[in-house]
C-alpha positions as CSV (number, residue, x, y, z in Angstrom):
1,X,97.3,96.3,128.7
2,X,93.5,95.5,128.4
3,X,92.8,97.7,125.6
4,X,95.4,95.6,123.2
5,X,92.8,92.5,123.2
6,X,89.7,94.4,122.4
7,X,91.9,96.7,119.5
8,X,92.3,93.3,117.9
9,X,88.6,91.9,118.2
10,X,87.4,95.4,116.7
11,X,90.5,95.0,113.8
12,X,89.6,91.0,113.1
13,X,85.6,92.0,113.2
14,X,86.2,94.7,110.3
15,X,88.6,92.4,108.2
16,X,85.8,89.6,108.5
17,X,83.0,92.5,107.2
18,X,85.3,93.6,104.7
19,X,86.2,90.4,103.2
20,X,82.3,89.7,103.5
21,X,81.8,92.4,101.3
22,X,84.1,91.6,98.8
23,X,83.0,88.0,98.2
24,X,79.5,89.3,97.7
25,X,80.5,91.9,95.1
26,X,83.0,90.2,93.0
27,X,83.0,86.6,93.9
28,X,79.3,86.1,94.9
29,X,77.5,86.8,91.6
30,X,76.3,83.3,90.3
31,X,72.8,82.6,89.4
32,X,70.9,79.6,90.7
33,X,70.5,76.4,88.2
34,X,68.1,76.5,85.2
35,X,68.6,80.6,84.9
36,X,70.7,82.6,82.9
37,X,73.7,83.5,84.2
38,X,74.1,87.5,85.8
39,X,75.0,89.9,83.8
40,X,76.9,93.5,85.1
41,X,75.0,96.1,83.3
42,X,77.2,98.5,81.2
43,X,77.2,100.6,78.3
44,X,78.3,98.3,76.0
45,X,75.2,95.8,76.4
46,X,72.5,97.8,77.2
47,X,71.7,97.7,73.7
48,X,70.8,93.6,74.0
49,X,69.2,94.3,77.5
50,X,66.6,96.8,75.4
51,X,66.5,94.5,73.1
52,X,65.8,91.5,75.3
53,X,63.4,93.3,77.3
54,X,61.4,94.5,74.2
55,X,61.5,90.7,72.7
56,X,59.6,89.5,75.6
57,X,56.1,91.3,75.5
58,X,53.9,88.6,76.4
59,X,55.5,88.2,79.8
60,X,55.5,89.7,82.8
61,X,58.3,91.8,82.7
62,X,59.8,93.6,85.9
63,X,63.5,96.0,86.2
64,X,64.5,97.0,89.3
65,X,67.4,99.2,89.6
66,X,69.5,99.5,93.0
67,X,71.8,102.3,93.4
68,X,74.5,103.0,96.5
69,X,73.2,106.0,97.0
């Protein structure tokens, strides 16, 4: 009868990390005042990311590219 309390700790712990990690991948995406807005890189606008990028060649310019694995 003592494990039943602790199954549910452990269960309501990994809804609260899952949850966690869902706000910060789809909800948590917003850009603090006075810069642009984020943008999810895809094919479709990597053209105007070049583009951008290239425009700006009297700035310091920096990419940095995370990946999962």
């Amino acid at each position: 009868m003592k494990r039943k309390p602790i199954i549910y700790g452990l269960l309501a712990v990994v809804i609260v990390i899952v949850l966690f990690v869902v706000y910060q991948l789809y909800l948590g995406s917003s850009a603090p005042a006075g810069q642009q807005p984020l943008v999810h890189l895809n094919t479709s606008n990597i053209e105007s990311l070049k583009q951008s990028f290239n425009e700006s060649k009297d700035s310091v310019r920096v990419m940095v590219m995370l990946s999962p694995t």
